[in-house]
C-alpha positions as CSV (number, residue, x, y, z in Angstrom):
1,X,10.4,-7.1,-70.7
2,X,9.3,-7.2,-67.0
3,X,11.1,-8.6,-64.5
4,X,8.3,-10.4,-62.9
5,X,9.0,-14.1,-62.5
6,X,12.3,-14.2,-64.8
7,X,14.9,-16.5,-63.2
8,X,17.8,-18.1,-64.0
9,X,20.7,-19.9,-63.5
10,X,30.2,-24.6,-62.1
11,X,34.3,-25.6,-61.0
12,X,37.9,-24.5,-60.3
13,X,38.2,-21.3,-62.3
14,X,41.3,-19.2,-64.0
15,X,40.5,-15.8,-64.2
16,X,43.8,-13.2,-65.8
17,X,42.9,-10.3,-63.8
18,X,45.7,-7.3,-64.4
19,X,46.0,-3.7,-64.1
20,X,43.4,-3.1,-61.6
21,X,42.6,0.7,-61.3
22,X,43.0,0.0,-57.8
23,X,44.9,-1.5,-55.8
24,X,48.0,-1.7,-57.6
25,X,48.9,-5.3,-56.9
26,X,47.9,-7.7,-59.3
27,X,44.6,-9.7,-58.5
28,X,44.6,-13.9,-57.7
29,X,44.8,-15.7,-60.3
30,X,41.1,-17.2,-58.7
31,X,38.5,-15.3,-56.1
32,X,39.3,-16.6,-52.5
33,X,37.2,-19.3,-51.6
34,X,34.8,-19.4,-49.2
35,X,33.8,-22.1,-46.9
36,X,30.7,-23.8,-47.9
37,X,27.6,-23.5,-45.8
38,X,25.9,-26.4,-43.6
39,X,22.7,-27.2,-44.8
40,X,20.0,-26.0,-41.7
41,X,18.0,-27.5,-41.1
42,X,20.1,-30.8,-41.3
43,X,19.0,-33.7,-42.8
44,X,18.7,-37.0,-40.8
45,X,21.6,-39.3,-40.9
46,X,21.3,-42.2,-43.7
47,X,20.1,-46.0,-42.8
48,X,22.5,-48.5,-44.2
49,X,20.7,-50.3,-47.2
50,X,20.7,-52.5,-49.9
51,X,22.6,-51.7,-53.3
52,X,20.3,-51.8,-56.3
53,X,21.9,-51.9,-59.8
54,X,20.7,-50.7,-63.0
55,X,22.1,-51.4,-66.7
56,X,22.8,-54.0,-69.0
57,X,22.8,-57.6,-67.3
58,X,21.9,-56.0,-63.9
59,X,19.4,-56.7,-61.9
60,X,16.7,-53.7,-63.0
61,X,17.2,-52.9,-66.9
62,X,15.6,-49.1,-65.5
63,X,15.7,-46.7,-62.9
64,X,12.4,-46.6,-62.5
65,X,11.6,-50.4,-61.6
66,X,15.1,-50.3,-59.0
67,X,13.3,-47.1,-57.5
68,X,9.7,-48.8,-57.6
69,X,11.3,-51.1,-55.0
70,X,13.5,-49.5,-52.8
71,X,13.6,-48.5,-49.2
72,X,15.0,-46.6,-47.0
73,X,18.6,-46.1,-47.2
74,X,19.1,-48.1,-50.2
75,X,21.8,-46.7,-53.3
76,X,20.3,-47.5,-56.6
77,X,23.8,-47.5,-58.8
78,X,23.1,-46.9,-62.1
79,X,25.8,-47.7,-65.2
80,X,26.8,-45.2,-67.5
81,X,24.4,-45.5,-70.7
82,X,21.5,-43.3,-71.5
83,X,17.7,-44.0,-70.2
84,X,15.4,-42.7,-72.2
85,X,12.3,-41.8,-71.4
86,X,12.6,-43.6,-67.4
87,X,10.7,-40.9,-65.6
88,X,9.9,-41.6,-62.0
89,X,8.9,-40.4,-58.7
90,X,11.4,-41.0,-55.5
91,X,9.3,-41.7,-52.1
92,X,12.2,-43.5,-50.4
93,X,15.0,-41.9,-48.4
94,X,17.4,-43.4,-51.1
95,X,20.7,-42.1,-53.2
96,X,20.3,-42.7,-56.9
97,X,24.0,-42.5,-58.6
98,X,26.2,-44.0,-61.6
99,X,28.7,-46.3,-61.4
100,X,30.8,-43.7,-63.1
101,X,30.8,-40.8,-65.1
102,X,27.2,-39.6,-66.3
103,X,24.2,-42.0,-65.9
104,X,22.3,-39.8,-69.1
105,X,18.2,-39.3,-68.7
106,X,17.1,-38.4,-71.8
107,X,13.1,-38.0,-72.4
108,X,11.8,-37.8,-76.0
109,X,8.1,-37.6,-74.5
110,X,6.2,-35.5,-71.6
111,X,6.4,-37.1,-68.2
112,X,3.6,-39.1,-67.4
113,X,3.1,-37.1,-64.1
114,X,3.6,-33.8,-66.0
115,X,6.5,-32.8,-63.5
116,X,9.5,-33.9,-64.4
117,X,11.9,-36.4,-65.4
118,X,13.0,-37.3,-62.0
119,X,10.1,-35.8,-58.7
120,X,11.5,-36.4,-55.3
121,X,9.1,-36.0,-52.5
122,X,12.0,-36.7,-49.9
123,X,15.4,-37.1,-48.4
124,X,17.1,-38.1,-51.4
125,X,20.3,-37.4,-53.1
126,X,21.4,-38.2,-56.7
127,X,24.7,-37.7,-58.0
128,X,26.3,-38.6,-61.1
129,X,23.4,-37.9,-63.6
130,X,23.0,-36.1,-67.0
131,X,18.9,-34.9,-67.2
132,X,17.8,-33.7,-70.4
133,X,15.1,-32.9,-72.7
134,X,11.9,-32.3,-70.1
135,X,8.9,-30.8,-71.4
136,X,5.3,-31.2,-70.4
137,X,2.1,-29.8,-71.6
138,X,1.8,-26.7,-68.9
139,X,5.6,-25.4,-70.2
140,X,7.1,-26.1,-66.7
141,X,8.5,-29.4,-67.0
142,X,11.7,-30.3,-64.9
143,X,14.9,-32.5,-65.0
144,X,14.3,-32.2,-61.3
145,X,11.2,-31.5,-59.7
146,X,11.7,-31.3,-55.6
147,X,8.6,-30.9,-53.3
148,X,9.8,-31.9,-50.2
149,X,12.5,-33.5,-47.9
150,X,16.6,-32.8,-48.5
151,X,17.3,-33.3,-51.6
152,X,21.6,-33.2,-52.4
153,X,22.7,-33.0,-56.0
154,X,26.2,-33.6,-56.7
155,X,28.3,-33.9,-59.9
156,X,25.0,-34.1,-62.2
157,X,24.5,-32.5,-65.5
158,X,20.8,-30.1,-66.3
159,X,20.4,-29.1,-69.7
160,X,18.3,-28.6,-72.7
161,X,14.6,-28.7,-70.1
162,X,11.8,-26.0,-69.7
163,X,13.3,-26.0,-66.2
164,X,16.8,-27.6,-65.0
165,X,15.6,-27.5,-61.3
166,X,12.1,-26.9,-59.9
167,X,11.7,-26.8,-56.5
168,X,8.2,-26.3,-54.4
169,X,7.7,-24.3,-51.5
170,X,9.0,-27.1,-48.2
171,X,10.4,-24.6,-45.4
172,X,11.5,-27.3,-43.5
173,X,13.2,-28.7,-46.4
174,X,17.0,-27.9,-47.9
175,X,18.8,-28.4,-51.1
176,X,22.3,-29.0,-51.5
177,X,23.7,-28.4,-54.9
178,X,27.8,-29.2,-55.3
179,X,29.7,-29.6,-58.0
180,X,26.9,-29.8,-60.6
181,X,26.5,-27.4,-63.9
182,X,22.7,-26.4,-65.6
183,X,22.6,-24.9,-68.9
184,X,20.3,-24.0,-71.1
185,X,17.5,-25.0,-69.5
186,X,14.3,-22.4,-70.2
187,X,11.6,-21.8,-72.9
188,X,12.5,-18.5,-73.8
189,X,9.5,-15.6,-73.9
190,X,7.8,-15.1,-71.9
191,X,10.8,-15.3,-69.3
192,X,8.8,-18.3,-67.0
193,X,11.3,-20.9,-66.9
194,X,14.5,-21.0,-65.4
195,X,17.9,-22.8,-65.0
196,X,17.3,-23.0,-61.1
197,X,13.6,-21.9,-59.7
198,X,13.6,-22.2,-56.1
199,X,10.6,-21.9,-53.8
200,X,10.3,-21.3,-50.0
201,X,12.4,-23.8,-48.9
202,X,14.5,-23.7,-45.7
203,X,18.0,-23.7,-47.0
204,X,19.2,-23.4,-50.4
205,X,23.5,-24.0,-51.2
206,X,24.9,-24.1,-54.7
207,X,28.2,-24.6,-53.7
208,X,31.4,-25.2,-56.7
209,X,28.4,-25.2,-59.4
210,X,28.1,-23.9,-62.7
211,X,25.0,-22.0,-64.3
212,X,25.2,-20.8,-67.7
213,X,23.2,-19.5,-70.7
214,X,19.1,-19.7,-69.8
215,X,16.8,-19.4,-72.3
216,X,15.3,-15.6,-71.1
217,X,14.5,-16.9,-67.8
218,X,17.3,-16.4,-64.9
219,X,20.6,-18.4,-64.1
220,X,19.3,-18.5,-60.8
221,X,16.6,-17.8,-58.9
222,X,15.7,-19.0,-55.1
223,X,12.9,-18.0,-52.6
224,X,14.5,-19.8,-50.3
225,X,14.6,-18.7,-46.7
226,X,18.4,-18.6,-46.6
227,X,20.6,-18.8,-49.5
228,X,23.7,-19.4,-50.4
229,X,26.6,-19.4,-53.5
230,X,29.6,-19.8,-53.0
231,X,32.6,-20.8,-55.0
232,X,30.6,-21.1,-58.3
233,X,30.2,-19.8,-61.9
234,X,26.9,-18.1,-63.2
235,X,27.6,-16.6,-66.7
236,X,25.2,-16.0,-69.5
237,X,28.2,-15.8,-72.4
238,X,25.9,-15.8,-75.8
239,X,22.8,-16.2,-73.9
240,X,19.6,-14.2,-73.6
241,X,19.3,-14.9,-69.9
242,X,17.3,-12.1,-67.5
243,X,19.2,-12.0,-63.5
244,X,22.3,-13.6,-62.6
245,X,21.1,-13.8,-59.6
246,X,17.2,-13.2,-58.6
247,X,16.4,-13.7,-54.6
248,X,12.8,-11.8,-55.1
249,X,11.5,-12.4,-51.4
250,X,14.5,-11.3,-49.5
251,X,16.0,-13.8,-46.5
252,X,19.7,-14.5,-45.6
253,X,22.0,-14.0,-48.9
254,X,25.3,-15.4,-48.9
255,X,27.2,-14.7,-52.3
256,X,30.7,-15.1,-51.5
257,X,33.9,-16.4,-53.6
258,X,32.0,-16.5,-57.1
259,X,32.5,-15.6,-60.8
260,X,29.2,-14.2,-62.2
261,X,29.0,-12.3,-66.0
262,X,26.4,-10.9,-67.4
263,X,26.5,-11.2,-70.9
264,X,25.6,-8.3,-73.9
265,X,22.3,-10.3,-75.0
266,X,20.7,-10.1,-71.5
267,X,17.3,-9.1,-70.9
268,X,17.6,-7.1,-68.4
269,X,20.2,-4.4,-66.5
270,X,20.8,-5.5,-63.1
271,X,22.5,-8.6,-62.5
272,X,21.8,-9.3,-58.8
273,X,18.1,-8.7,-57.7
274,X,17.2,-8.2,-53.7
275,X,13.5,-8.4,-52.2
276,X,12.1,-7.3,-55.8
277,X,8.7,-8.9,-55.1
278,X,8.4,-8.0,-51.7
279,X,10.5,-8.7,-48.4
280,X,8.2,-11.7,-47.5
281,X,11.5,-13.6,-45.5
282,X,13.3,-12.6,-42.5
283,X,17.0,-13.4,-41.7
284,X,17.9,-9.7,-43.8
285,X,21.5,-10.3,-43.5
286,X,22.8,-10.3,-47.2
287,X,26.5,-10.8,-47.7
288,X,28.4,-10.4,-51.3
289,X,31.7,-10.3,-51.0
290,X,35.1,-11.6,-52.7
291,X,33.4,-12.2,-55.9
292,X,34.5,-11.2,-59.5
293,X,31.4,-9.5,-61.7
294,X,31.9,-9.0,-65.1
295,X,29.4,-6.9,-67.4
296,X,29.5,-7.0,-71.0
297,X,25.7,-5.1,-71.5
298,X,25.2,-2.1,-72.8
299,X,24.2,-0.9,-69.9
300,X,23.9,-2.1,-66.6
301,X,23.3,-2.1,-62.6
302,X,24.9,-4.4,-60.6
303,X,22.2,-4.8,-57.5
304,X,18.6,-3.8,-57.6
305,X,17.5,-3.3,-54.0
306,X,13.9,-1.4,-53.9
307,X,13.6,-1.9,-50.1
308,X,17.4,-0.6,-49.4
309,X,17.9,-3.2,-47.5
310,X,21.6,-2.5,-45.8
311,X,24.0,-5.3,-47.1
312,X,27.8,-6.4,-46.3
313,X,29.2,-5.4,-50.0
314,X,32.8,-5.9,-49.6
315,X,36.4,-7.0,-52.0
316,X,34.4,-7.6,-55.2
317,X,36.2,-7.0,-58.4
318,X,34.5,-5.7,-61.2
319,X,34.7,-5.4,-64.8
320,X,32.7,-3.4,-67.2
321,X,30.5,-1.4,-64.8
322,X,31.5,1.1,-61.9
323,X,31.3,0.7,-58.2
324,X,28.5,3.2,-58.2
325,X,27.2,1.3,-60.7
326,X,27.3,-1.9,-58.9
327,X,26.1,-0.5,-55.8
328,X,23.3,0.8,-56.9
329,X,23.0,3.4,-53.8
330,X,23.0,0.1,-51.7
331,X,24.3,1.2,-48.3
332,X,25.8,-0.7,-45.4
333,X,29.2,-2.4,-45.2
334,X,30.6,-1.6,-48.3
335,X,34.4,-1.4,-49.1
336,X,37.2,-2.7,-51.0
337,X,35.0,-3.3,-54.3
338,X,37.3,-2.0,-57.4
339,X,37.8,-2.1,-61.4
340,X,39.9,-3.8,-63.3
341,X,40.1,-3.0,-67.2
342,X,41.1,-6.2,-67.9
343,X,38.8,-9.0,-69.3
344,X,39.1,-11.9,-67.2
345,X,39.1,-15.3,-68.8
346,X,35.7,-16.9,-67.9
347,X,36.4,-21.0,-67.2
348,X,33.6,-22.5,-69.2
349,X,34.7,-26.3,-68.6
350,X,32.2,-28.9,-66.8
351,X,32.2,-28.4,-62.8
352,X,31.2,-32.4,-62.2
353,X,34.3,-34.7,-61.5
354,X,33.2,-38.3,-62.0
């Protein structure tokens, strides 16, 4: 299969790690955890506004007519239930969020815009939502279709779309992804559609996230002018997913603090792709460090770096592939990576607290 355009695609974490090779003491019980990244550039400081409620006996029985008259720095709360079929587009700098637990979007038919279930065109932030079921007639529907603005997305729930997160190019613009898990999302062959798809935006952060079995696309995939993972989960488990990770123009790279596994169904070797479609960003510094990589392929590289690109590669613990292996002949900073032949215990529960 080529690796042209595959992409993919999380929580506190228990991982047994024993008998390392090296050193002798017993890992954590968890990777350390970094400190999340600051969004850059920042997003403007909210305008206090009106609350809008959605659900049974509320003022709007759908999101989509509490959106249709909002304004700037208004919350649209939404009750737990599921809205099927309420597709809409957000041009207000608004948060959309449930009262509690998970607000669930569910759509039975193609968006009318042939996007996504929810488009935002910018500063918005929605937390608290389950998005499900997007399809549309060019195969690249969305539960969230971004193309401008910061958009934040906390404690929500992407599964079962062509796409869980489609993003358009908006260099100016930053996402913010915490605490939020996508699974499943993709259409299979021919490798197109993705858990996460990111394009040229300015800063990218999936911080204490979850991304888990694509459909033959990637568990994530960002062309975003800085990146940045940290404290998160990206495991294909029974999945046919391509990349764990896939940052194909290059840019900053920050992977620091995370659990990632590559599974024995995956389409392809490597599970951490660098500047595979040409180094088209700037900001080279790439950083992956503290993180625990487990392989369970057949065979397999841990980075593919065709420009050689010198990275920071340092106190990873890995599982099922060797330091060589994982390297990759990547040169640079690179120490305090070791094996550990024992199976860590991969936390599959939901990363989203409400």
């Amino acid at each position: 299969m080529t690796t042209h355009f595959l992409s993919a695609a999380l929580l506190g974490l228990t991982l047994l790690l024993g008998a390392c090779t090296s050193p002798t003491a017993a890992p954590p019980l968890s990777p350390p955890v970094a400190a999340p990244a600051a969004d850059t550039p920042a997003a403007p400081a909210p305008t206090a506004g009106r609350v809008l409620t959605v659900g049974p006996g509320k003022t709007y029985a759908t999101i989509r007519a509490a959106v249709a008259v909002s304004r700037d720095g208004d919350t649209v709360r939404v009750d737990p239930g599921t809205y099927t079929n309420d597709f809409f587009e957000v041009n207000t700098r608004i948060t959309i969020e449930s009262t509690s637990g998970l607000a669930r979007l569910v759509a039975t038919v193609s968006p009318p815009n042939g996007k996504a279930i929810i488009t935002t065109n910018t500063d918005v932030t929605l937390r608290g939502l389950e998005l499900t079921g997007a399809k549309v007639a060019d195969r690249n529907g969305a539960g969230v279709r971004y193309q401008g603005g910061h958009l934040v997305i906390e404690d929500s729930y992407l599964h079962g779309n062509e796409n869980g997160l489609l993003a358009n190019n908006a260099p100016l613009g930053s996402i913010r992804i915490l605490r939020s898990e996508f699974a499943r999302n993709g259409l299979g062959d021919p490798g197109q559609t993705h858990n996460l798809y990111v394009g040229e935006v300015g800063q990218l952060t999936f911080d204490r996230s979850y991304s888990h079995s694509a459909a033959v696309g990637h568990e994530f995939k960002s062309r975003a002018r800085s990146t940045t993972i940290t404290n998160s989960r990206l495991f294909d488990l029974q999945g046919t997913a391509s990349y764990s990770i896939d940052v194909p123009n290059g840019g900053t790279l920050t992977v620091t603090g995370n659990v990632i596994e590559q599974g024995a169904q995956s389409q392809n070797s490597a599970i951490l792709t660098y500047g595979t479609e040409g180094l088209l960003r700037e900001g080279r510094t790439v950083n992956i460090s503290n993180n625990v990589v487990v392989n369970r392929r057949a065979t397999a590289l841990g980075l593919l770096n065709p420009g050689k690109v010198p990275m920071t590669i340092t106190n990873n613990t890995l599982y099922g592939l060797s330091v060589s292996q994982f390297l990759n002949g990547t040169s640079g900073t690179v120490s305090g990576n070791v094996v550990t032949t024992t199976a860590p215990v991969l936390d599959t529960s939901h990363p989203f607290t409400r």
